[in-house]
N, C-alpha and C positions, 0 to 999 in steps of 0.2 A: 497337757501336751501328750503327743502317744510317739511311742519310742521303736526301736528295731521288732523286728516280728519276733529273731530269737536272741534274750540277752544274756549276759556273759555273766557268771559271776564278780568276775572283776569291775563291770559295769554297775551290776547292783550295789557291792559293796561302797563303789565313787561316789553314785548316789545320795546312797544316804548318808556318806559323811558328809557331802555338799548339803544337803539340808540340812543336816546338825548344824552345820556354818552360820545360816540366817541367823540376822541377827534378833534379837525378843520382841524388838519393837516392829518387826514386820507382818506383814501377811503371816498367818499358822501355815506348817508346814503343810504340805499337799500328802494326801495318803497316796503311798504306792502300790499299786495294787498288778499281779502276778495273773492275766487272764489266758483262757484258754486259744490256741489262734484262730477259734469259730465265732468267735465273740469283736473282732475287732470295728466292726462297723456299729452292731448295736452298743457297744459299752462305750464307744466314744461318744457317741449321741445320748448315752444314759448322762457321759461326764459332762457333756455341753446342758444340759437340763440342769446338773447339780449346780453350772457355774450360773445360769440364769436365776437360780436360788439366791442367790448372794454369796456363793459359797467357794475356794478356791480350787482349781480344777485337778483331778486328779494325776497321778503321773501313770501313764496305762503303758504295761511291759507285756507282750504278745508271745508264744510258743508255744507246744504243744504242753502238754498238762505233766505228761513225766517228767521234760527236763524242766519245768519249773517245779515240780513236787522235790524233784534231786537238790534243786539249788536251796530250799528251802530247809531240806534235810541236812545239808551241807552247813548251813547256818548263814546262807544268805538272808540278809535283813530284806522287810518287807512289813506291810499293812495287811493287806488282805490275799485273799488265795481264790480264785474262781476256776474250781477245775471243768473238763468235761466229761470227768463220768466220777462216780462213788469210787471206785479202787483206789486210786493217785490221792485222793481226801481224806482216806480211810491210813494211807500208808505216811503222809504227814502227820494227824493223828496219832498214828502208833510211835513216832519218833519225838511225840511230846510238843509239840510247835504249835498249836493249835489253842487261841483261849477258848476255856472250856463256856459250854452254852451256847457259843457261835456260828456254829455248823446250822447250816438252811439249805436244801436241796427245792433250788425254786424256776427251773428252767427246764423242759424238755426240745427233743429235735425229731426229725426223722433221718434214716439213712436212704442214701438213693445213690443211683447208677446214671452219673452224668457223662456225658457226649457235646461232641460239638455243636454249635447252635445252627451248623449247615446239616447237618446230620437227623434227618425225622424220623429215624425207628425209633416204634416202643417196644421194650424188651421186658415182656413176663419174669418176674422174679420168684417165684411162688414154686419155680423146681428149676434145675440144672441145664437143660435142653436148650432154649432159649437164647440163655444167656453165653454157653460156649459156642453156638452157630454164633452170636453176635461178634464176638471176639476171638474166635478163627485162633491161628497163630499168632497175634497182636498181644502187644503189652497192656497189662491193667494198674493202673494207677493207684496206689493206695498209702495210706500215711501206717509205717511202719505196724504191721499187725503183731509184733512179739511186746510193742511197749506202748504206744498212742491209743490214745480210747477211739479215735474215728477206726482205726484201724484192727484194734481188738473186735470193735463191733463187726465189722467189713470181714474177721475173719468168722465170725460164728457164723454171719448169716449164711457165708459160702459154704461152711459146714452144712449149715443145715438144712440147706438145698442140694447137698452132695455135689458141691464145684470144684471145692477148695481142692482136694488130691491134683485134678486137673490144672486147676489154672494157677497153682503156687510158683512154677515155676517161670509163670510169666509175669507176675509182678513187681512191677518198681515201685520199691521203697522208698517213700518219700520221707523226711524230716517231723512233718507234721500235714494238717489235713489241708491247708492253703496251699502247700509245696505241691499236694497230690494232684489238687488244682489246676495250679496252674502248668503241669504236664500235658494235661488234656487241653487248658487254652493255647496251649503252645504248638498243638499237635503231636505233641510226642507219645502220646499214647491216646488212643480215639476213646476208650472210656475211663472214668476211675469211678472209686468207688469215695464219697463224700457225705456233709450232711445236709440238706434241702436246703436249709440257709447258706451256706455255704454255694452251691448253685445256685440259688437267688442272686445273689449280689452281683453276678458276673455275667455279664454278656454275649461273654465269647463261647456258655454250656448253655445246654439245657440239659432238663431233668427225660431223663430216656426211660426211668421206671423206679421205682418205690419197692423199698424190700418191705416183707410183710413184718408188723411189729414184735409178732413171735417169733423171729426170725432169730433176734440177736436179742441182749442182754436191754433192759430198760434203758434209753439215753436219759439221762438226768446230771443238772449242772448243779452242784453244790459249790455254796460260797460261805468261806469261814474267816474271820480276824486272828489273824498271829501274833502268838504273843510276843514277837518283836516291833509287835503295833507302837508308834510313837506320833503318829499324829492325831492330834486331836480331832478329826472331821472321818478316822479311821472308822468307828463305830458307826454313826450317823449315816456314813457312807452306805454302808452294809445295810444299815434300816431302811434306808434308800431305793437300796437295786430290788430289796425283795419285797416292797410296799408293791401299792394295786398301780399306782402311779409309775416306780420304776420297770415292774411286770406291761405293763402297756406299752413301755419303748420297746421291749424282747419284743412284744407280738408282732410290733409293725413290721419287725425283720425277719419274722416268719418263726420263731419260738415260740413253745407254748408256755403257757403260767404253768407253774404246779402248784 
């Protein structure tokens, strides 16, 4: 079953005492698994494929990659960790949480500059010009760029096209990179800044232009088993998402294998 976009530690915690609860003669526990909120369509589809295995479905917790990296730091219990970028994977890592061996970076994205789906400009992304005629004095949408990896990315690239001086002080901060989202499906802000799958999914954008991949920081998704792992299908899981088999469900939703 897949659960709130952002949860609470208090949540996690309920959790997994509630599965301590079952009793031995049931079903194995479900691994709980901490994913990134760019991931929530293809991991659900990864976790319906596991259940088609014979296998019991996982329990899928959504938000952005820091505050699940914090909760986890925190000493929220959990299974697995699927972040969206190296940093957040590197910094649970460093606080020890992480069984060692586990770490696989097996999922790439692209960044782009979404709009509404009435809306058919394309906006050059490859220098600054463009892109600030596109958005005027208008807000830009983005998932926090001081801590979210959609957002760290979203801030280098505007660096590195020379935007960001200009258009910092028109962005709304969003939670995570879904929040950013759905700003722009909302019309609250006519662009944001996202990941292509992320515009995929949704109806209400379309993709206005693609930042160039030297732009920003490599996007890459690492997925590692913590060692407050307790369920038994924890591991298997994991061997799972980053087979050729579970890489095939990423692609269909527009991810690349690594």
């Amino acid at each position: 079953m897949a659960v709130s976009l952002v949860p609470t530690r208090r949540w996690l915690l309920a959790a997994f005492g509630t599965l301590l609860a079952v009793p031995a003669h049931s079903a194995p526990r479900a691994p709980l698994v901490l994913a990134a909120a760019s991931l929530q369509e293809s991991m659900n589809a990864a976790a319906d494929a596991w259940v088609q295995m014979g296998h019991v479905r996982p329990i899928l917790s959504f938000a952005a990659s820091s505050a699940l990296a914090r909760q986890i730091q925190s000493g929220a219990p959990a299974d697995l960790f699927v972040s969206a970028d190296e940093p957040w994977m590197d910094a649970v890592d460093k606080a020890g949480k992480l069984a060692p061996g586990t770490r696989t970076a097996f999922l790439g994205n692209r960044l782009v500059l979404a709009g509404a789906s009435a809306d058919r400009r394309s906006v050059p992304l490859d220098r600054a010009g463009p892109l600030l005629a596109a958005i005027g004095p208008a807000r830009l949408a983005m998932a926090d760029p001081d801590a979210v990896p959609a957002g760290l990315y979203g801030k280098a690239a505007l660096q590195k096209i020379g935007a960001w001086d200009r258009l910092a002080p028109q962005v709304v901060r969003a939670e995570n990179v879904r929040a950013a989202l759905a700003l722009v499906e909302r019309g609250a802000a006519p662009f944001g800044i996202v990941y292509a799958t992320d515009a995929r999914a949704s109806v209400k954008v379309r993709i206005a232009g693609v930042f160039p991949a030297g732009s920003h920081p490599p996007i890459r998704y690492p997925v590692a088993r913590l060692k407050t792992a307790a369920s038994p299908d924890a591991e298997p899981f994991r061997r799972f998402l980053i087979s050729a088999r579970g890489k095939a469900i990423f692609a269909r939703y527009g991810f690349t294998p690594l």
